[in-house]
C-alpha positions as CSV (number, residue, x, y, z in Angstrom):
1,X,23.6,-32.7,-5.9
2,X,20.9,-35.0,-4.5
3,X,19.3,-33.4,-1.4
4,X,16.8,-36.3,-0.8
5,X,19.7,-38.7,0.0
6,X,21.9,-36.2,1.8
7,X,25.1,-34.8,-0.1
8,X,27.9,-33.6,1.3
9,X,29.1,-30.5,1.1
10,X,32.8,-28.8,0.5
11,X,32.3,-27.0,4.2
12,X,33.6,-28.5,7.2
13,X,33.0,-26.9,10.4
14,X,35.1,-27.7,14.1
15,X,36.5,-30.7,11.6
16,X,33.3,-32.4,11.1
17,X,31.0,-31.9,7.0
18,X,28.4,-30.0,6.7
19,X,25.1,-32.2,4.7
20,X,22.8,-30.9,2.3
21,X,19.5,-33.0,2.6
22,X,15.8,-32.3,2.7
23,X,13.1,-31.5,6.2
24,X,11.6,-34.5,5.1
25,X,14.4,-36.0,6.5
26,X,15.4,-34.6,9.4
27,X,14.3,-34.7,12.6
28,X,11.3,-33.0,13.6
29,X,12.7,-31.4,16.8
30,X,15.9,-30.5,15.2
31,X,13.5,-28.2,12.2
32,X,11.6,-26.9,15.4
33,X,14.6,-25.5,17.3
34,X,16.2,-23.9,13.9
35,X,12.7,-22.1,13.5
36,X,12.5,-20.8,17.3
37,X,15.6,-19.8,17.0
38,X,16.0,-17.7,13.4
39,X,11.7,-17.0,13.0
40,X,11.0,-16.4,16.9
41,X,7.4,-14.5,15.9
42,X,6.2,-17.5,13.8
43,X,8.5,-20.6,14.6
44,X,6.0,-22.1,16.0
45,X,3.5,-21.7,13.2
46,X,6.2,-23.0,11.1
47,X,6.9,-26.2,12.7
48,X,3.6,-27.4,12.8
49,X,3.0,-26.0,9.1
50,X,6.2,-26.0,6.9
51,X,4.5,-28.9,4.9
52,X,1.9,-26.9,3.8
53,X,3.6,-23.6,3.2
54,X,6.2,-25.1,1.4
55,X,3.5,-27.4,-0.7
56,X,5.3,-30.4,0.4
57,X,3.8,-33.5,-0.9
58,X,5.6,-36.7,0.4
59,X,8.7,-37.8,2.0
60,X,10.9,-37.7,-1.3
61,X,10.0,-34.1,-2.1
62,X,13.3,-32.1,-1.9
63,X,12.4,-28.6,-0.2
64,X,13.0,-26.8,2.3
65,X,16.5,-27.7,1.6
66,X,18.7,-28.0,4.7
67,X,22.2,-27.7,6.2
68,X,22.4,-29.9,8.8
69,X,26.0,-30.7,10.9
70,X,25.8,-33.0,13.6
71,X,21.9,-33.1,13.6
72,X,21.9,-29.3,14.1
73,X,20.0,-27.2,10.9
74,X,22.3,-24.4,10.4
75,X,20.9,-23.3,7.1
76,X,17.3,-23.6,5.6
77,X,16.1,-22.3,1.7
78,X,12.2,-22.9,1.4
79,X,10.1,-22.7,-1.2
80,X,7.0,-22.1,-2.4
81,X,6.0,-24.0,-6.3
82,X,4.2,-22.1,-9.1
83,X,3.9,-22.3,-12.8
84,X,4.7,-19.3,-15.2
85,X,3.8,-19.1,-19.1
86,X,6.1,-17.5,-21.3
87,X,4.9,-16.8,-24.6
88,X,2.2,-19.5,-23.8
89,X,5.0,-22.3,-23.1
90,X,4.9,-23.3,-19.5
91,X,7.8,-23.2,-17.1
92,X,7.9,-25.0,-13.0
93,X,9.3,-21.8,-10.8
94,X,9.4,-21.2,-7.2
95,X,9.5,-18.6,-4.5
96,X,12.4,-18.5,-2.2
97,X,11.5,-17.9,0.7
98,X,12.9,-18.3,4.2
99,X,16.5,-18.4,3.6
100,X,18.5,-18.3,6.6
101,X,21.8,-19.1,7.9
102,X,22.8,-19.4,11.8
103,X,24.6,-16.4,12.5
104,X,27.8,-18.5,13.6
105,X,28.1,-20.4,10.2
106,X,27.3,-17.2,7.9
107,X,30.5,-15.9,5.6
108,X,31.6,-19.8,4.4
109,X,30.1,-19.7,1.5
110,X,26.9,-21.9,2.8
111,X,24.3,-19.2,1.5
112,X,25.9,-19.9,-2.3
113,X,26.1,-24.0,-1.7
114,X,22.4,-23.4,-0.7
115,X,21.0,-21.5,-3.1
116,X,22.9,-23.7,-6.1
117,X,21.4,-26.8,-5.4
118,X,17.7,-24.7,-4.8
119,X,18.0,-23.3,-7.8
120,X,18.4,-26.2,-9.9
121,X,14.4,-27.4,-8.5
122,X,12.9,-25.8,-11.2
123,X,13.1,-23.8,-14.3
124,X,12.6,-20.3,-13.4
125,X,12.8,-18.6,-9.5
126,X,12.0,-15.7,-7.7
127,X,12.1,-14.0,-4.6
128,X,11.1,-11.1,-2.6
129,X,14.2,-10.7,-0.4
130,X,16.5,-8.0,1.4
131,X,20.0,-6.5,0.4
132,X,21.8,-9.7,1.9
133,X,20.1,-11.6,0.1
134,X,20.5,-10.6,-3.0
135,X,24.4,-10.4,-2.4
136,X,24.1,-13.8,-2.9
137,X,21.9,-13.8,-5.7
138,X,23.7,-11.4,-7.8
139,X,27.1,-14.0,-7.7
140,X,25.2,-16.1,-9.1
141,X,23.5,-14.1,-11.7
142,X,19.4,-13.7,-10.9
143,X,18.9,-10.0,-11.9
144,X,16.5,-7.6,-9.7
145,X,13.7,-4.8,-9.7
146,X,11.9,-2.4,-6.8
147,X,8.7,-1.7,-8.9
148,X,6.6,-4.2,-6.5
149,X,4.9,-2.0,-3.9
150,X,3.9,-2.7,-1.0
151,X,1.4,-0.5,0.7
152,X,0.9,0.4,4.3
153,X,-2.6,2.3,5.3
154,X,-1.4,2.9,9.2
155,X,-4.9,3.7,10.6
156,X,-3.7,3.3,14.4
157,X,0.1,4.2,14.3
158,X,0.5,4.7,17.6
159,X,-0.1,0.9,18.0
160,X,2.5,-0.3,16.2
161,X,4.8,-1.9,18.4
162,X,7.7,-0.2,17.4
163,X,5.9,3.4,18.6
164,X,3.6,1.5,21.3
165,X,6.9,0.4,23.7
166,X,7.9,4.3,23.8
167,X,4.3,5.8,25.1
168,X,3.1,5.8,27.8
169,X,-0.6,3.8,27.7
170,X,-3.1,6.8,28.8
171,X,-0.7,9.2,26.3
172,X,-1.2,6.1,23.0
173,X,-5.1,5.8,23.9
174,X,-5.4,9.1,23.5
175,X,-3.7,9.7,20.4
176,X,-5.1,6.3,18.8
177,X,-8.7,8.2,19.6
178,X,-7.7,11.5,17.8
179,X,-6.3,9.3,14.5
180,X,-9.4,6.9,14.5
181,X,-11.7,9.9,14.5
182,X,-9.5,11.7,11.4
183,X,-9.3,8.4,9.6
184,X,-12.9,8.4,9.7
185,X,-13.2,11.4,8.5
186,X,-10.5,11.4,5.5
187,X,-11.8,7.9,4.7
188,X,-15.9,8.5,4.2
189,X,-15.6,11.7,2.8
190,X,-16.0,11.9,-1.5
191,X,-17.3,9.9,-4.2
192,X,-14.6,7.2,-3.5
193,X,-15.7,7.7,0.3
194,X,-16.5,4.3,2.3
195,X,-19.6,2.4,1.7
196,X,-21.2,-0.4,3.2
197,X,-18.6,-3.3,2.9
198,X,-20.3,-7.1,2.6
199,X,-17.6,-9.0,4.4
200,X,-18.2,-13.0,4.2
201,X,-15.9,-15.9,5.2
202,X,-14.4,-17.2,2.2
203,X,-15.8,-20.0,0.7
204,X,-15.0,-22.6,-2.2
205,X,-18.0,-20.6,-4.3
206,X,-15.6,-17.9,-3.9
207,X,-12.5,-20.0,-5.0
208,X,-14.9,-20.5,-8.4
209,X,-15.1,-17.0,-9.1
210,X,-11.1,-16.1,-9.0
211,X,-10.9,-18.1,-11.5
212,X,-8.9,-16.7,-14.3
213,X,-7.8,-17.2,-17.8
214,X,-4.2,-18.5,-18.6
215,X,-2.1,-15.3,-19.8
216,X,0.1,-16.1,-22.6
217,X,2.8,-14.7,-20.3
218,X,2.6,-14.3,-16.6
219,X,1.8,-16.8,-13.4
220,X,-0.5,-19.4,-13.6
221,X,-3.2,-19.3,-11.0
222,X,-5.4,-22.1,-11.4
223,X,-7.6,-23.6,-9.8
224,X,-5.7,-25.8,-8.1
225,X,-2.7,-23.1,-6.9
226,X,-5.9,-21.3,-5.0
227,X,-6.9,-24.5,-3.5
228,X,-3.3,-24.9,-1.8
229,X,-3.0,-21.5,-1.3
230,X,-6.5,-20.7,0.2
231,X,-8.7,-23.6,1.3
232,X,-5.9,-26.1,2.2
233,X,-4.4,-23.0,4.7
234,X,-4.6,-23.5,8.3
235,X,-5.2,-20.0,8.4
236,X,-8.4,-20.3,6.6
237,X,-10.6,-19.2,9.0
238,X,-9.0,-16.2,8.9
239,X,-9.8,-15.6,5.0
240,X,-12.3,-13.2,3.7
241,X,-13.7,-11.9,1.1
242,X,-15.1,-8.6,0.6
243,X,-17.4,-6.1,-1.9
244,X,-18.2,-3.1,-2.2
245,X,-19.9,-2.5,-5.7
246,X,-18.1,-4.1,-8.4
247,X,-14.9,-4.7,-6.8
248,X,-13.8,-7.6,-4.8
249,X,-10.6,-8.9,-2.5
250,X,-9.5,-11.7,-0.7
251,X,-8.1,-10.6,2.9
252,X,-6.6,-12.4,5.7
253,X,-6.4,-10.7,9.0
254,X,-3.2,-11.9,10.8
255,X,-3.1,-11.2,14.6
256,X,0.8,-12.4,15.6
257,X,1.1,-11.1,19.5
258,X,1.3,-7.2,19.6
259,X,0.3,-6.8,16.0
260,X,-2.6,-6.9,14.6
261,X,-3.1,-6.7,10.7
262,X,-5.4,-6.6,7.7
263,X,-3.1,-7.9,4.4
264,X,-5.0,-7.7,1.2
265,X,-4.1,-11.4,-0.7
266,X,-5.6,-10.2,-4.3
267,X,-8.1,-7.6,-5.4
268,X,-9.6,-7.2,-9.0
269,X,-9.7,-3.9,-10.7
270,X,-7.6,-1.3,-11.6
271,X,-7.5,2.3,-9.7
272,X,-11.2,2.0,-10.1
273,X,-13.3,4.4,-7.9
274,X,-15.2,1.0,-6.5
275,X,-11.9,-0.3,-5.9
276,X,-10.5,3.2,-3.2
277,X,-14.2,2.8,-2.2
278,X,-13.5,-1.1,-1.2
279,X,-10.2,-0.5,0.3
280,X,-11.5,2.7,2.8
281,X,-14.1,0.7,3.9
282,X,-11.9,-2.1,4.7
283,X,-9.6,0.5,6.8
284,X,-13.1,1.2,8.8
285,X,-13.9,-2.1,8.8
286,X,-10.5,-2.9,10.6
287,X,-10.6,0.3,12.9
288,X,-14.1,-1.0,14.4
289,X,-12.0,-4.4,15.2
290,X,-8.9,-2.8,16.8
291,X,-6.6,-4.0,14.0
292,X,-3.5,-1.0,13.3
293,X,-3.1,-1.3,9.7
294,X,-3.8,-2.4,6.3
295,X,-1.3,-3.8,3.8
296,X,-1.5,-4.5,-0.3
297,X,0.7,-4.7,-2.9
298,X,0.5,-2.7,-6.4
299,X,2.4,-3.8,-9.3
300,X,2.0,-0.9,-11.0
301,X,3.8,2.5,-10.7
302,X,1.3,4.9,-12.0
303,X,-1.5,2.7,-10.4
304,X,0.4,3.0,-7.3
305,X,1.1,7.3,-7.1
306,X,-2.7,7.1,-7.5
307,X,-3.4,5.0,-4.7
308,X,-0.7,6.5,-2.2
309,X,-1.9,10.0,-3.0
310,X,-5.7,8.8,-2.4
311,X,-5.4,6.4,0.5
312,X,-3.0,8.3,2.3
313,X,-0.4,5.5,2.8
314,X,3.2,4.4,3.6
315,X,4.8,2.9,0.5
316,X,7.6,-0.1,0.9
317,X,9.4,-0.6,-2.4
318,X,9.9,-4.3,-2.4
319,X,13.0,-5.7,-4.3
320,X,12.2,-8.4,-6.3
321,X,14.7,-10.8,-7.6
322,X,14.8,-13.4,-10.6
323,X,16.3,-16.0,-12.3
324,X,16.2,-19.0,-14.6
325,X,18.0,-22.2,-15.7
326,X,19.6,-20.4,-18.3
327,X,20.2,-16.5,-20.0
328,X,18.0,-16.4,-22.6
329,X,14.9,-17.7,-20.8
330,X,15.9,-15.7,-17.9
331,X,16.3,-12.1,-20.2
332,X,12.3,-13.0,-20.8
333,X,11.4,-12.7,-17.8
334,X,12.6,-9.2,-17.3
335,X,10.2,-8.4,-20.1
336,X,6.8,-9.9,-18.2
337,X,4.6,-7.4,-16.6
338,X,3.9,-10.4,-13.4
339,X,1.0,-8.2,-11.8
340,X,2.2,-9.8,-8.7
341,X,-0.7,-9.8,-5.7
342,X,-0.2,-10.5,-2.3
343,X,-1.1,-14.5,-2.5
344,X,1.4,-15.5,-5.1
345,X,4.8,-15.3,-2.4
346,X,4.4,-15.6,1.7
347,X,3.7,-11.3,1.5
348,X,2.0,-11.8,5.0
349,X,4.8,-13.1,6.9
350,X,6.7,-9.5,5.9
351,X,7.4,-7.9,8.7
C-alpha cells in the first residue's frame, strides 16, 4: 500500500470506502477534531505539535498514518523514528505510538489494515502499549515482555486526581501536610539521604555531554536523535538537568490541568548511592514546587527491587512489544538488553 497517495482499503462503512493516507494530507481541522475527541487531555498539544512528535519532515513523509471516510479520521497509528544496531549492523525502527480507533468503527478489522501498512515503514518496531493493543499485535506476530518498569515516587498522593475528587479540600490539605513532612523525613535521612541538588535549564552544552558511544547492539542515540528529541521540543523550557555528585538526569516537569508531574527522561548510573541521593532530592525538589509525583523507568529487574525497596515507590510493569520485517531479525531482538530510558518512546504522555 501507498499511504502518501491514499489507498483504499477492503472496509466499507454505511456503503462508502474507508482511505488509508497520511496527516500530511488531510485536513488540518479534520486531525484536530480526531485528537479532541480520542486524546481530550493533550489534543490540543497534539494538533499544534504532531509534526514534531512524530519527527515529520515534509509533506511526502508517510506517518501518522490515517483512516479517513468521508473526511472524518476514524483511525490514527503515529510514530516516533529511531535507529537500532544489531550486532553492529544498523536497522530504521519506530515507536508506535498513538493508535486509536473511533469507538464506532472498532471490531472491522481497521486496527490490523492499520498496523500492516505501519509496519512495513521500517525495519524493526516497537511499542509500549496496553492488552488491546497487543491483541492486535500478537495476530500479526510482534512478540512481548513486562521487564520495563516504570516507577512512581507518589510524594503527595492525596493530590492525585483520582483521590483528590473524593476528599474533601480542608481533609486533602491536611493529609498532603502530614505526607510532605514524612517524605521529608524518609527522603534526607542516610548516606543516600538528599543533598543539595544543582538544577539548571537544559542547554545544548548539556546535549554534548549525553553523548554516547554506538553499542554494537542496542538504540542509537546520537547526537542528532537528542536534538529532535530535546532542543527541537516545544516543551523545552520545561527540560532540566540536574546533579547531585556524580550522577546526572534529564527531567521535564509536565503540568497537564490537575496534574502535576516530575518524569525523569534519562539518568546515568546504575543503583549508585549518588544516583538514590539524586532522585530523593529531586522528590524534595518537586515537593517545594507543589508537584505530586515523580516518574522513571528502570530496565533492569534487580536494579529495579533496589530502587523500589529504597525509594519507597509504586512500580507499573510496562508491556513492551516487538517486531521486525522478518523472524530471524526479529528473534534478535528478544536477545538485546535495550536499557530503555524515559526519552526514547512518548513515556510522558502515560497516563
Amino acid at each position: 500500500m501507498s499511504p502518501t497517495s491514499g489507498t483504499t482499503t477492503s472496509v466499507q462503512v454505511a456503503g462508502s470506502p474507508i482511505t488509508l493516507t497520511s496527516a500530511a494530507l488531510v485536513a488540518p481541522e479534520a486531525l484536530a477534531a480526531f485528537y479532541a475527541r480520542m486524546y481530550p487531555a493533550r489534543g490540543e498539544w497534539l494538533a499544534r505539535n504532531w509534526r514534531w512528535h512524530y519527527q515529520v519532515t515534509g509533506a511526502l513523509d508517510p506517518a501518522p498514518l490515517l483512516l479517513v471516510h468521508k473526511d472524518r479520521v476514524i483511525g490514527h497509528a503515529g510514530r516516533i523514528p529511531i535507529s537500532v544496531a544489531l550486532d553492529r549492523h544498523r536497522y530504521s525502527a519506530a515507536w508506535f505510538v498513538d493508535f486509536a480507533l473511533l469507538p464506532e468503527v472498532r471490531r472491522m478489522g481497521l486496527g490490523t489494515i492499520l498496523t500492516q501498512a505501519w509496519m512495513e515503514l521500517s525495519d524493526v518496531h516497537f511499542a509500549f502499549c496496553n492488552e488491546q493493543s497487543m491483541g492486535v499485535f500478537r495476530k500479526l506476530g510482534w512478540g512481548e515482555s513486562c521487564e520495563t518498569r516504570h516507577h512512581y515516587m507518589l510524594i503527595r498522593p492525596f493530590e492525585h486526581p483520582k483521590l483528590a475528587s473524593h476528599l474533601p479540600r480542608a481533609i486533602r490539605a491536611g493529609l498532603t501536610r502530614a505526607v510532605d513532612a514524612i517524605f521529608r523525613r524518609v527522603y534526607s535521612r542516610g548516606r543516600c539521604g538528599a543533598h543539595i541538588l544543582n538544577m539548571i535549564p537544559l542547554s545544548g552544552r548539556s546535549l554534548e555531554a549525553l553523548r554516547e558511544a554506538p553499542p554494537s547492539s542496542g538504540v542509537l542515540r546520537n547526537m542528532e536523535f537528542m536534538d529532535w528529541r530535546l532542543r527541537q521540543s516545544p516543551d523545552f523550557a520545561k527540560y532540566f538537568e540536574c546533579r547531585v555528585d556524580e550522577a546526572l538526569a534529564i527531567v521535564k516537569t509536565v503540568e497537564r490541568g490537575p496534574k502535576r508531574y516530575v518524569d525523569v527522561l534519562w539518568m546515568s548510573g546504575r543503583d549508585a548511592p549518588s544516583l538514590q541521593r539524586l532522585l530523593r532530592s529531586l522528590a524534595i525538589w518537586a515537593l517545594d514546587r507543589g508537584f505530586s509525583l515523580v516518574r522513571f523507568l528502570t530496565p533492569d529487574r534487580a536494579w529495579s527491587e533496589r530502587l523500589a525497596n529504597s525509594l519507597h515507590t509504586v512500580v507499573r510493569r510496562i508491556r513492551f512489544a516487538y517486531s521486525a520485517r522478518n523472524r530471524e531479525l526479529q528473534q534478535r531482538l528478544a536477545g538485546v538488553t535495550w536499557g530503555w530510558q524515559g526519552w526514547d518512546s512518548d513515556v510522558e504522555e502515560f497516563q
